[in-house]
C-alpha positions in Angstrom: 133.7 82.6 112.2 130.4 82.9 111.1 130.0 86.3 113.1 133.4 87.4 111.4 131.5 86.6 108.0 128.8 88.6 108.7 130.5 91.5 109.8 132.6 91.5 106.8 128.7 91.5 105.0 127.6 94.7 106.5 130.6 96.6 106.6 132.1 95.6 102.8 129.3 94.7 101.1 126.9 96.6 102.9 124.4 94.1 103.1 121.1 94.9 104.2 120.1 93.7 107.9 116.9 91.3 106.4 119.8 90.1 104.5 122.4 89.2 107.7 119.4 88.2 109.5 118.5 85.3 106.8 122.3 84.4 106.3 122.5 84.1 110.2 120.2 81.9 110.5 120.6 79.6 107.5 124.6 79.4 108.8 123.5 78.6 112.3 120.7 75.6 111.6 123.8 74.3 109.1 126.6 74.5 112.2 123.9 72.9 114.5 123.4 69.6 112.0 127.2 69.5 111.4 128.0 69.7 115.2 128.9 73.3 115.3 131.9 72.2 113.0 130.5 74.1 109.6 134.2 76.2 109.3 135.8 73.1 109.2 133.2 71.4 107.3 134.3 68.6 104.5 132.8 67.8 100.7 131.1 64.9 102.6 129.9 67.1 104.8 128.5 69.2 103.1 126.7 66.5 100.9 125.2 65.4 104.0 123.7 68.8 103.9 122.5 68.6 101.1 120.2 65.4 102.3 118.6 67.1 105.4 117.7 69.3 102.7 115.7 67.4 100.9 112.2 68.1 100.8 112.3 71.8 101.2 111.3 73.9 98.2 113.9 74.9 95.4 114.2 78.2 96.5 114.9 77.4 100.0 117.5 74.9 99.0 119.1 77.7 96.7 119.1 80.3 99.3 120.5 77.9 102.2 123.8 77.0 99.2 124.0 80.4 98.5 124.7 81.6 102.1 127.0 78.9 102.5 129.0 79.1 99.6 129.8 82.7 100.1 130.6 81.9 103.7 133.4 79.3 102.4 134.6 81.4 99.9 135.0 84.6 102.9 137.1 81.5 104.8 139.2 80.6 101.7 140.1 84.6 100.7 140.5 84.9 104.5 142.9 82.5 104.3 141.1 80.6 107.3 141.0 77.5 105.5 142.9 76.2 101.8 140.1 75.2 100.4 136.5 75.8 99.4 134.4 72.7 99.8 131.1 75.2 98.6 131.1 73.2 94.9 129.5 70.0 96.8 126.7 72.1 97.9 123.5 71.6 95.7 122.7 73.7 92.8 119.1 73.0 92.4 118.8 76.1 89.6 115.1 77.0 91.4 113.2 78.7 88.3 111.7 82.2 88.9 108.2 82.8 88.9 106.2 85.2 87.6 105.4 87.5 90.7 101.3 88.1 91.5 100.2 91.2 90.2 96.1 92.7 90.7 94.8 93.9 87.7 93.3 97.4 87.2 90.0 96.4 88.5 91.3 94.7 92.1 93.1 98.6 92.3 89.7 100.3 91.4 88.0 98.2 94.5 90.9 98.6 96.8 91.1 102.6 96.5 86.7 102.7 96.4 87.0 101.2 99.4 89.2 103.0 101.3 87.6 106.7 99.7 84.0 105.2 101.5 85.7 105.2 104.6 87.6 108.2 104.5 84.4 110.0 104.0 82.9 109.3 107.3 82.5 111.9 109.6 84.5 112.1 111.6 87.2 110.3 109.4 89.1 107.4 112.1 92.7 108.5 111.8 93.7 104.3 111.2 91.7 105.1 107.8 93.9 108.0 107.0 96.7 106.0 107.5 96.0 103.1 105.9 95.5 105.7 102.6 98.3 106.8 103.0 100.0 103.2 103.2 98.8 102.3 100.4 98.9 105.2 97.9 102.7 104.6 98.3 102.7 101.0 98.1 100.8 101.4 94.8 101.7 104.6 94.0 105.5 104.5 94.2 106.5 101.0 94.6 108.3 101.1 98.1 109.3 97.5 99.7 107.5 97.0 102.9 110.3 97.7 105.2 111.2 101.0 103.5 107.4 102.2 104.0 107.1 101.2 107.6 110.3 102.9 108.3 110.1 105.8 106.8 110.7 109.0 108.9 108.4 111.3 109.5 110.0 114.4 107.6 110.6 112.0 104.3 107.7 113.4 102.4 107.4 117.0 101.7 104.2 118.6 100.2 106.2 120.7 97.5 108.6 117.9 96.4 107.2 115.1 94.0 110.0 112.9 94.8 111.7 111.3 98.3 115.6 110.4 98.5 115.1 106.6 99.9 118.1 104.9 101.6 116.8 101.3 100.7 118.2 97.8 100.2 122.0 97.6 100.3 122.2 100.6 102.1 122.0 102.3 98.5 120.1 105.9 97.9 117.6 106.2 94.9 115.1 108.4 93.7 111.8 107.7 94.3 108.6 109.6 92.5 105.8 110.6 94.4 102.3 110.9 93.1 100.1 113.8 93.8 97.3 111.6 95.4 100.2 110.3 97.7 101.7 113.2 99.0 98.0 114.8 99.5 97.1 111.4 101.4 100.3 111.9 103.5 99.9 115.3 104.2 96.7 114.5 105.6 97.6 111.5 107.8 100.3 113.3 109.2 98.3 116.0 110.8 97.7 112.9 113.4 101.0 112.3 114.0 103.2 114.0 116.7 105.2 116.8 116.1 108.1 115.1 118.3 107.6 111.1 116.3 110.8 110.1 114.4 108.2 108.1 112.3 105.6 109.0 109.9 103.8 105.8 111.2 104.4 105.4 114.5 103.4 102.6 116.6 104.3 102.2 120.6 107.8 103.3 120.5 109.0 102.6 117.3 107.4 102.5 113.7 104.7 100.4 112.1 105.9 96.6 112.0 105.3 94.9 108.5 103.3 92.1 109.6 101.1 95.0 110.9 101.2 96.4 107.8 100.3 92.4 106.1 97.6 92.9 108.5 95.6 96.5 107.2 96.1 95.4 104.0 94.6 91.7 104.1 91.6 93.3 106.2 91.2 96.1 103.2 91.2 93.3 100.5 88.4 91.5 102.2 86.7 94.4 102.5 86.9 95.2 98.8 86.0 92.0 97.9 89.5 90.2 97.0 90.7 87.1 98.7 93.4 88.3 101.2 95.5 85.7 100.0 96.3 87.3 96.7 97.3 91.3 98.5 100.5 92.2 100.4 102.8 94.4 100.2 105.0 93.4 98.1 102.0 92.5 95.2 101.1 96.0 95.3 105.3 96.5 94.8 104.5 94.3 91.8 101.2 95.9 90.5 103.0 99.3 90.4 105.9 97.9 88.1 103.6 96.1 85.6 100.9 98.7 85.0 103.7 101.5 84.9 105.2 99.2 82.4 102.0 98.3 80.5 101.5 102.3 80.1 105.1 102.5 78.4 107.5 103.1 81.2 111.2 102.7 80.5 112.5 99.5 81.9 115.8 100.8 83.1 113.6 103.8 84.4 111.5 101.2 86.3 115.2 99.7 87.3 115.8 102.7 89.3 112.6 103.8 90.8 112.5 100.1 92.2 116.1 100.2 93.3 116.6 96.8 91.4 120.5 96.3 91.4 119.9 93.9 88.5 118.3 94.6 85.2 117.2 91.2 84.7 115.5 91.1 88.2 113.3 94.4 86.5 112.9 92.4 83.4 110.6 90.0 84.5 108.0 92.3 84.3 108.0 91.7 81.1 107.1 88.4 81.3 103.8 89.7 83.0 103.2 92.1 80.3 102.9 89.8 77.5 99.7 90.5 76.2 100.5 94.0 75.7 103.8 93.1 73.7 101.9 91.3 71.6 99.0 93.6 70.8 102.0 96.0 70.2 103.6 93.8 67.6 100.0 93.5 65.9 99.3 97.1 66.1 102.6 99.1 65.3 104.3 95.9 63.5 105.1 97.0 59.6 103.6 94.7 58.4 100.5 94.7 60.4 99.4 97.0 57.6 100.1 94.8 54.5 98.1 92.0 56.5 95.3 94.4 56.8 94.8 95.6 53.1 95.1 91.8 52.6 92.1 91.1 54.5 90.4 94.1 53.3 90.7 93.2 49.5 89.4 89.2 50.2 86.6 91.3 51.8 85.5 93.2 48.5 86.3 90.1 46.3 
């Protein structure tokens, strides 16, 4: 059943394989506590769940209820079983964190560092493509996966945009900056004519723990704990400082290829300081407060 559910994932829903490949897993360690009886799995059951659960974070526990409740609710609209026990599964509502972001300084070190050792002569071709890595990270946004695996042909010198088939299987739009398309266009002049890949590695592309890997060694480098840089917080520095310098928010929807606004809208929670000094600034009466203050001045 569970490999029913899953096909019915990718081909309906057209779930991404990071996706099936976490709901696989959660659905499997479930089957294996229950006895390899999870389709036929009771309230009580699931409760029971619910207690080997215990001690894993909120969001784990969320995730795990989440995979299972949609699996009982593809058996009940299936008609493979007449009920959905998925209500006894915990609800632990895990609250969302803000995501790390590096400020405009951590950036400045990050790119100074990589221009001192671009200009070595002769320039080592891993530095060319760790430019171009990151340029795109930081420069465009792209999840991890969607870099590594992006084919070699994506990126064209005269086009300021790619068409990226990302999460969900769903196309977007995705800008390119000028520094990254002249970083790519470099790097790829040391990759084969005949790759599939614009970063290759062995017989296939790039790997993202690879990928964790340059860029953790690059923060050191620069001076920033490797703990605080990976992919995905460049991902994050992108969105805020594009929103901090007045980008759209359903703009930055799209070029992130957010399927929810709200999941986009937590950027704004990062951004804080700048709503505010936007409110004293621009705010009506941010004048009449101002002649206020100047008048109890010349008193």
């Amino acid at each position: 059943m569970i490999e029913r559910f899953l096909e019915m994932l990718a081909a309906e829903a057209g779930a991404a394989k990071n996706t099936i490949a976490a709901y696989r897993s959660d659905l499997a360690l479930a089957s294996a506590v229950l006895g390899g009886r999870l389709s036929s799995a009771s309230p009580g059951d699931l409760a029971r769940l619910g207690e080997e659960w215990i001690g894993l974070s909120k969001a784990s526990v969320a995730r795990k209820s989440a995979a299972l409740r949609r699996f009982f609710a593809f058996l009940a609209d299936e008609g493979l079983r007449g009920d959905d026990p998925g209500a006894a599964l915990p609800r632990p509502g895990a609250a969302r964190g803000l995501p790390k972001v590096l400020d405009h300084s951590d950036i400045d070190r990050l790119f100074a560092t990589i221009a001192e050792r671009i200009a070595r002569v002769p320039a080592d071709p891993n530095d060319l493509r760790m430019a171009a890595l990151v340029e795109l990270l930081y420069g465009s946004g792209l999840r991890a996966t969607e870099l590594v695996s992006l084919p070699r042909s994506a990126i064209a010198p005269d086009r300021p945009y790619l068409i990226l088939r990302g999460k969900g299987d769903k196309e977007r739009l995705v800008p390119l900056s000028d520094r990254a398309r002249a970083a790519v266009a470099v790097w790829r002049l040391h990759v084969p004519e005949d790759s599939a890949w614009l970063f290759p590695s062995g017989k296939g592309h790039l790997s993202r723990i690879r990928l964790y890997q340059i860029l953790k060694a690059l923060a050191a480098e620069a001076g920033i704990p490797p703990d605080r840089i990976s992919p995905h917080v460049l991902r994050h520095a992108f969105a805020t400082h594009l929103l901090a310098g007045g980008a759209d928010l359903r703009a930055l929807q799209a070029m992130l290829g957010h399927a929810d606004i709200a999941t986009t809208e937590i950027y704004t929670h990062v951004d804080a300081s700048r709503l505010v000094e936007l409110v004293n600034a621009r705010h009506p009466l941010a004048e009449a407060t101002a002649r206020v203050d100047a008048r109890k001045r010349g008193a």
